[in-house]
N, C-alpha and C positions, 0 to 999 in steps of 0.2 A: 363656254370659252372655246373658240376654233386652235384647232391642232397649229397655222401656222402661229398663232397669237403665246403657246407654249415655248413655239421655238425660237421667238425674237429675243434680240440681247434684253431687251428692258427688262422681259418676263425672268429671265433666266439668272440676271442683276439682282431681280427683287428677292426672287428664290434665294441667291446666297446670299442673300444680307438677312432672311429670315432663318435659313438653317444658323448660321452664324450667331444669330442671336436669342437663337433655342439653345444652343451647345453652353452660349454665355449664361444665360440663366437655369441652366443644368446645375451650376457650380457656384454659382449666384444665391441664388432661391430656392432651390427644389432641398430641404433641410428635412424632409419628411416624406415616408410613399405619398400621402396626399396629397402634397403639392405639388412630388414630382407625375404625378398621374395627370393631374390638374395641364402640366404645364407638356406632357406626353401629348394630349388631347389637343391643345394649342398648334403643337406643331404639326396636328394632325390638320385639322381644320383650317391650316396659314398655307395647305399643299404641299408640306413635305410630307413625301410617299414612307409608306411604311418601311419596307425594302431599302431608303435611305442607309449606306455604310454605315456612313457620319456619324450622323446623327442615333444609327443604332449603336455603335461602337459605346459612345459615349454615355447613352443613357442604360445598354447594360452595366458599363463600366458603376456610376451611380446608383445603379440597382447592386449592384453588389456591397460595394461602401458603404449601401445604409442596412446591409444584412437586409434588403425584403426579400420577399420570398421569390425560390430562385425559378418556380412555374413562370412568374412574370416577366422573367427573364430570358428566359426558355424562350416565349411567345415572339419575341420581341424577334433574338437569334435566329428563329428559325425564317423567319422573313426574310433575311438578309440572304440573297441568292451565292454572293461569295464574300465570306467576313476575312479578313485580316487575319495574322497569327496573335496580334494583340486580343480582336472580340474574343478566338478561338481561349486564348489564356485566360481571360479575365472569365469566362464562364465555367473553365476548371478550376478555376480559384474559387469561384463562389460558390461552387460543389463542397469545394475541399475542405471549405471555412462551415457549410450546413450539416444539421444533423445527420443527412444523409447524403456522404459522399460518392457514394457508389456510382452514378451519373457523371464526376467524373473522369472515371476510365472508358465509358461509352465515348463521352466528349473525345478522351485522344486518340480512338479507336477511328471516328469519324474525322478528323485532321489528318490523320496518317494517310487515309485513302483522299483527303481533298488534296487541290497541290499548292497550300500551304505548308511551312515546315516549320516543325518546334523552333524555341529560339531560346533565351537563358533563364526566360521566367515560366518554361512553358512544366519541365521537369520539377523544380521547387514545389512548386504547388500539386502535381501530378503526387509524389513521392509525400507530402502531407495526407492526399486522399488515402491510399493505401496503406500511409500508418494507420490512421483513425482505424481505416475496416481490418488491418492485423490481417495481410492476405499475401503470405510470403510470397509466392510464384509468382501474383502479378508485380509485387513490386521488384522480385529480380529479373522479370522481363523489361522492367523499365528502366532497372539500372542496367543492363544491355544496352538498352536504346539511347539512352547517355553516354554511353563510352563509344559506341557506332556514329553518333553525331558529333561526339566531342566535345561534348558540354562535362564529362565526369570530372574535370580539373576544377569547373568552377567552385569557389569556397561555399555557395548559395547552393547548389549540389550536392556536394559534399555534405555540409552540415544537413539537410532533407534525408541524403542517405544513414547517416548516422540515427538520427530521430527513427527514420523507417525501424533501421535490424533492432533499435531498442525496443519499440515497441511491440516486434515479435519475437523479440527477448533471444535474437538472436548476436550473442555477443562477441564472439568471434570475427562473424561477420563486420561489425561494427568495429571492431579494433583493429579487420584489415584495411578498413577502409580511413581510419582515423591516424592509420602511422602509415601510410603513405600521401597524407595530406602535407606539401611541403610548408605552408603555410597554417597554424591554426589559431582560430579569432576565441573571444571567451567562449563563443556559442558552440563552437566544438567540444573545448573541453565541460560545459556543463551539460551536452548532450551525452558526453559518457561517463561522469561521474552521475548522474541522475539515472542511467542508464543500470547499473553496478547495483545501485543505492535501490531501483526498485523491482530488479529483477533478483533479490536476494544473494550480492555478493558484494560484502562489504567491503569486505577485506580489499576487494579488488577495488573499490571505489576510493579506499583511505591511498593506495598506491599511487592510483592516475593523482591525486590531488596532489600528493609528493611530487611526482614528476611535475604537474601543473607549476608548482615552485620553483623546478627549476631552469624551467621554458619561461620565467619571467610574468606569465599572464598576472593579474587581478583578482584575484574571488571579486563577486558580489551576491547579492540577495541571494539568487539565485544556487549560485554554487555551496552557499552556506545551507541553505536547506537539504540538498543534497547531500551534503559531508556530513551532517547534523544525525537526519536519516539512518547512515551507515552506519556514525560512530553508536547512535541509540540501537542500530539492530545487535553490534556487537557486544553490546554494555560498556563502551569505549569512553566511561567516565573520564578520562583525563584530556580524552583527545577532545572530546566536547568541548572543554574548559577551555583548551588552547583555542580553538575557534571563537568561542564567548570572546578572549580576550582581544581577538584581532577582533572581532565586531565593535567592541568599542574601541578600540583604538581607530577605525577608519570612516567610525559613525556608522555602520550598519547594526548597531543597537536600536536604531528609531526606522528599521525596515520592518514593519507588521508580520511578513511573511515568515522573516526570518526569525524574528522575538519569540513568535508560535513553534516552531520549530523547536527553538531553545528549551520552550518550555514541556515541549514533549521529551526531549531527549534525556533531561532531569528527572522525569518522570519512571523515563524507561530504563533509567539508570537505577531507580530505586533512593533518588535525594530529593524526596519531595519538599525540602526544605529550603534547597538552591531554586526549584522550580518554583515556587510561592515566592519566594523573594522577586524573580524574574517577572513575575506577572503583577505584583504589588507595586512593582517597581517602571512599568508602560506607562508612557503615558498620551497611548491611545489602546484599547482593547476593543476586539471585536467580536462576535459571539464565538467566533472557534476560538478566540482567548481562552474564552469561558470553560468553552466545550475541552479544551484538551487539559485542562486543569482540571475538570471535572471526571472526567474517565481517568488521568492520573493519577488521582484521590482513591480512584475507586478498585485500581487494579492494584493498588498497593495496598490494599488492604483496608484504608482509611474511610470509610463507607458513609459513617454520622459525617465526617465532615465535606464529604463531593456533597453530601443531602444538604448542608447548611450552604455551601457554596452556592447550588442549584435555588434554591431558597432566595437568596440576596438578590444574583441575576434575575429574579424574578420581580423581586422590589423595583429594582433598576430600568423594570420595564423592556428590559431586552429579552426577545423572542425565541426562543430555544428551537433546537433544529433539529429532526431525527435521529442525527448522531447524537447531540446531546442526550435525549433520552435513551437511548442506549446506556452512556454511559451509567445515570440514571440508574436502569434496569440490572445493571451491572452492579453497581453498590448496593443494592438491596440483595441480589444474586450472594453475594461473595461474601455478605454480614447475617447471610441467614433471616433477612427482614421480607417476609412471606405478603403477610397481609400491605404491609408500603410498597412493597414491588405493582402487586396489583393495581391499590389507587393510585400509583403512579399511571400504570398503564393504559385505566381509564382516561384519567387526565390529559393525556397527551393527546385524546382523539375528540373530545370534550371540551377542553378549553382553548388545544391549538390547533383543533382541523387538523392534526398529522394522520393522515393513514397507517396504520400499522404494518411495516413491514416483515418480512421474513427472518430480519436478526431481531425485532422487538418479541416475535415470538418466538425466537431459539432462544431469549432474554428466560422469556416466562419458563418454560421448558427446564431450562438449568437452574433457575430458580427455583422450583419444586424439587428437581431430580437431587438438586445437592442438600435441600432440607429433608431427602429420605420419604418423599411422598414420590414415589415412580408410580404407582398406579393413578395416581390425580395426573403425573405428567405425561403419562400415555392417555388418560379420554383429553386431555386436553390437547392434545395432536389429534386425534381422532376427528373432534371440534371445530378445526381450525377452519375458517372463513377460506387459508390458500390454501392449493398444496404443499406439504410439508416436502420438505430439500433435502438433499444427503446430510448436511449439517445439522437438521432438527432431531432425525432419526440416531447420528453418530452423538447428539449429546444425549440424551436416552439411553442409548447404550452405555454411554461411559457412568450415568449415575446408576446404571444396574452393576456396572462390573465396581463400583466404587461402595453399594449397600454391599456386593456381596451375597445380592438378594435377586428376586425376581427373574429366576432363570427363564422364564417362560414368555415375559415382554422383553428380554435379550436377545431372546430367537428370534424374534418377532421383528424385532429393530431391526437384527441381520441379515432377515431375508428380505427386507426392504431396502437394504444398502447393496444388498447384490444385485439387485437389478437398477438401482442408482447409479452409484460408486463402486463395482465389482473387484475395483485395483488397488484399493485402499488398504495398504498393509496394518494400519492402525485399528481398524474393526475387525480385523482377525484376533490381534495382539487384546484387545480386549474382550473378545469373545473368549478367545481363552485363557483370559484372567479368571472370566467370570464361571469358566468350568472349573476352574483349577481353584477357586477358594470353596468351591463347593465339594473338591478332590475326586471330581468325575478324570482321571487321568487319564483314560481311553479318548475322550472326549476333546482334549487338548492335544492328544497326541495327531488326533483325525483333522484336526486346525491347522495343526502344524504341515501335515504332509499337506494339507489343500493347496497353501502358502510356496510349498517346495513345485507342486505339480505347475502352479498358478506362475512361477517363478514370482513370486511376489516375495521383496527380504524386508526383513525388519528393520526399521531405521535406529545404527546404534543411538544409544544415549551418549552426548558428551556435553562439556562443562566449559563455559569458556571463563580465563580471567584476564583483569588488563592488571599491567605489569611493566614499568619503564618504557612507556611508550608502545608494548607491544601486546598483544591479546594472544595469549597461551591458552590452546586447546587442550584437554585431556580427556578421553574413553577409559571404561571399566578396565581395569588390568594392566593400564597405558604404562610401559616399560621402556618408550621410546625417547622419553623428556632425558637433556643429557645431565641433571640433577636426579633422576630413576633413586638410584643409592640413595640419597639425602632426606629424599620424599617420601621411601617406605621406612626410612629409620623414624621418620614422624609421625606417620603412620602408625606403628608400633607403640608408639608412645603416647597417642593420640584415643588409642584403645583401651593402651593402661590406665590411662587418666578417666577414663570413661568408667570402664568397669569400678573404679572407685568409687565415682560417684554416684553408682549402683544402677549404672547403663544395664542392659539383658538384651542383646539382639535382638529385633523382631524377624523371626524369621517368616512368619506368616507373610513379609512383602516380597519373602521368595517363592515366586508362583511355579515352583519348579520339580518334578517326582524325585528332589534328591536326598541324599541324607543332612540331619541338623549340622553339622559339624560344616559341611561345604556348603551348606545355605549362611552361618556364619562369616564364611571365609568370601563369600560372592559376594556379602553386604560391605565386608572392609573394605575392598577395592573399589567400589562407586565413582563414579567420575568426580562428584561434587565432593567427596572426602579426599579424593584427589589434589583439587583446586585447594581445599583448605589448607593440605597437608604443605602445596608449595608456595602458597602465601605467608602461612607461618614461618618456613626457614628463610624467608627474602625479606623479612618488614619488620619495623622495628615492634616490640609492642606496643600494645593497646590500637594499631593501626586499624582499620576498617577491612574489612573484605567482602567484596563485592564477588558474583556469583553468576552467570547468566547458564543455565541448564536447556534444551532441546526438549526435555520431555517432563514428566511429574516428578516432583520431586517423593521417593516413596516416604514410607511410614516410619521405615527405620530410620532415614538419612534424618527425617525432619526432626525426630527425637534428639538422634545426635549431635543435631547442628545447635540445639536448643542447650543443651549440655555443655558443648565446645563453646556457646560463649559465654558460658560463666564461666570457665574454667581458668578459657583464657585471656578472658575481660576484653572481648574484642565486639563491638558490631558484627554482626553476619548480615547481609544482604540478598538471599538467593530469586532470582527470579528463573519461574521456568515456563512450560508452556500456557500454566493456567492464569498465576499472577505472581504474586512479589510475597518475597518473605522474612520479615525484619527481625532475627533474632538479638536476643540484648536481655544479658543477665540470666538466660535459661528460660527465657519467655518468648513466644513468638506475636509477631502481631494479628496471624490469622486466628488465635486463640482455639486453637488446632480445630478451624472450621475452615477448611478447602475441598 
């Protein structure tokens, strides 16, 4: 073809009616990379040039929408001698939407210097990448670069900035930027209630929802999971309720997301009975249905019936998912069922192809270590196909400081967490537990100063309860409740009642060089005898009390709490950091295996 036959109108006619009707069957037809490959080659072989704007514009654009892979896209982009701020967007967009975003902050690096200039989709999508990779610097250099071009008013900004500081759990940040939003849409406030809810502050998350109510917005799906979340980290059994209630009242009972949600928060409240009703009662479930009823079952103690549950799902023909077997491992864990923990654990790799992960064997690990075999569960670390994690080793440790026994694979755990986890105040504290039942007191002492040197503090124990809408905190000793008076006068009485019924302190859960008399008097004050003490003067009897602890619940509280409800014919409910503990009648449900 001669150069002048290129440049006559007809030539140049035919050309945009064939780019024209590439871009059309871009959106047309191309419903797949093959076709749209297919239909790339076309327009390659009809003479439009690769370097084509247009035409690239559009079929990166399509490359992105159908999620193919973004090298192809790349290929494409880089042909194009000078792309538009749309191409430039659209291939930080499909950076930002790929497993690996990282590419693009390259991308806006490379815009900044071409003389294109950002526009209102160009930071949205920017400010998604940077969440994903959790890279604070770059993304407060890019929130600069929005407020220098004046894009940071936009609400599509705005809400990206929000998302960003959550996911570097930078909260503050996030809530400067979220009250000076004059306008804010649901996706604001569910990026900061979700924000609260999974950066471990509930409290704060139950608040914004308040306010949420009174700025008028909607909950949906969304924002219930989130509130769900919170009220379950709290043991915020009542606030739960209130939410269930509005889900049906507005029809988000039949939102999946949010059903699941429900039915963990029941869970995590310790009312596995509202949570079974919840899931008996879908009527559509999906295997995390399955799955969060089934770890439910299992942290509550209920262990034969997660295995019966697990069991059915199976009949059902629905496919269990890693985390299901965890849960799984976990109800054999926490019922003492050694040998079913096992052929569970073959079976999971056996009949459903699951790889075994890092928590399936910290599964197995606690599994032994709480059935009192720590030597089987250190070669069995030793064994292991991965590297073992700070977590494999810190549970090791905790069922040597919980035998009371095996000083020697305690050290051993230790010095493999120090060069892990160096900062971890909790493997101190059970390091020297497990000097201190052994009454090496030198040995505990030298723990302790490590801790002081290390500036490393012990994380108090406290107890949380809900109570008229509100969740009341208490710590060992706490003098600060302005019912203080009322609650040691129960206390006191709570003691008496006890020793009658031929309570005796255990003082041995005082891991402390002191005298019996004030290892006594350190057990009364407990946080969680606390909580009971202020539950009892505020509730009518026979009422329930619910219990949410930070740390183990020890040897002596759990005796007493077993006592205190025959006494005083009440439910006791305690969950703490290991699992759940259903006292009733003087009997508990772990059948004193924790």
């Amino acid at each position: 073809m001669q150069p002048e036959q290129r440049l006559s109108p007809e030539f140049a006619s035919r050309q945009t009616y064939i780019l024209k009707k590439c871009i059309a069957l871009l959106y047309s037809c191309a419903t797949s990379l093959p076709k749209l490959k297919q239909l790339h080659a076309f327009s390659v072989r009809h003479g439009v040039p690769l370097s084509d704007p247009d035409m690239g514009k559009h079929l990166i654009f399509k490359l992105v929408s159908l999620s193919a892979p973004m090298n192809y896209a790349r290929q494409v982009f880089d042909k194009i001698p000078h792309p538009n701020i749309f191409t430039w967007g659209t291939m930080i967009r499909g950076y930002a939407e790929s497993d690996d975003p990282s590419p693009a902050l390259e991308m806006y690096r490379r815009l900044r210097r071409s003389s294109a200039q950002p526009d209102t989709h160009t930071y949205p999508f920017l400010l998604k990448a940077v969440a994903k990779l959790a890279v604070l610097r770059e993304g407060e250099k890019v929130h600069c670069a929005a407020l220098k071009d004046g894009f940071s008013s936009l609400m599509f900004v705005q809400n990206a900035l929000l998302h960003f500081y959550g996911a570097c759990g930078r909260a503050e940040s996030a809530l400067e930027v979220f009250d000076k939003m004059p306008v804010r849409d649901l996706v604001a406030w569910n990026s900061m209630i979700n924000m609260y809810a999974a950066n471990g502050m509930p409290n704060e998350a139950l608040t914004l929802y308040g306010r949420m109510g009174l700025d008028n917005a909607k909950p949906d799906g969304f924002t219930l999971v989130s509130l769900l979340t919170a009220c379950s980290d709290l043991g915020a059994l009542a606030l739960g309720r209130r939410a269930h209630v509005y889900m049906m009242k507005v029809g988000l009972d039949k939102n999946l997301h949010a059903v699941n949600a429900l039915v963990v928060h029941y869970t995590k409240c310790g009312n596995i009975t509202e949570a079974k009703q919840v899931f008996h009662e879908m009527e559509e479930r999906s295997v995390v249905s399955w799955t969060s009823l089934i770890v439910g079952l299992a942290v509550n103690g209920f262990g034969e019936e997660a295995l019966e549950l697990f069991r059915e799902m199976e009949q059902r023909r629905l496919v269990p998912t890693e985390i299901t077997f965890v849960g799984v491992l976990y109800a054999c864990s926490h019922c003492g069922m050694v040998d079913q923990g096992s052929a569970y654990f073959d079976k999971m790799s056996k009949e459903y192809g699951i790889v075994p992960k890092i928590e399936h064997y910290g599964c197995m690990v606690d599994l032994m270590g709480r059935a009192g075999l720590v030597q089987k569960a250190y070669d069995y670390i030793l064994n292991m196909p991965i590297q073992p994690n700070a977590v494999i080793w810190r549970t090791l440790l905790g069922a040597c400081s919980l035998s009371g026994k095996h000083l020697e694979i305690g050290e051993i755990a230790r010095d493999q967490l120090r060069k892990l986890d160096p900062k971890h105040c909790g493997d101190y504290v059970l390091l020297s537990n497990l000097y201190a039942a052994e009454k090496r007191w030198s040995d505990v002492h030298n723990v302790r100063r490590a801790m002081m040197k290390e500036g490393i503090k012990k994380v108090p124990g406290h107890s949380l309860v809900e109570l008229g809408n509100r969740v009341h905190e208490f710590v060992m000793g706490d003098v600060s409740h302005a019912q203080t008076e009322a609650i040691y006068a129960m206390l006191s009485e709570m003691t008496r009642l006890l020793r009658l019924e031929g309570y005796a302190p255990r003082t041995s859960s005082v891991l402390a060089d002191i005298e019996e008399e004030e290892k006594e008097t350190a057990l009364t004050y407990h946080s969680e005898k606390i909580a009971i003490a202020f539950v009892l003067i505020n509730t009518p009897p026979r009422t329930p009390i619910r219990i949410t602890k930070n740390l183990r619940v020890c040897g002596d509280c759990h005796l007493a709490i077993k006592l205190l409800s025959k006494i005083f014919e009440r439910d006791i409910v305690v969950r703490d950091v290991s699992r759940f503990h259903h006292f009733r009648d003087g009997a508990c449900s772990c059948k004193d295996y924790w």
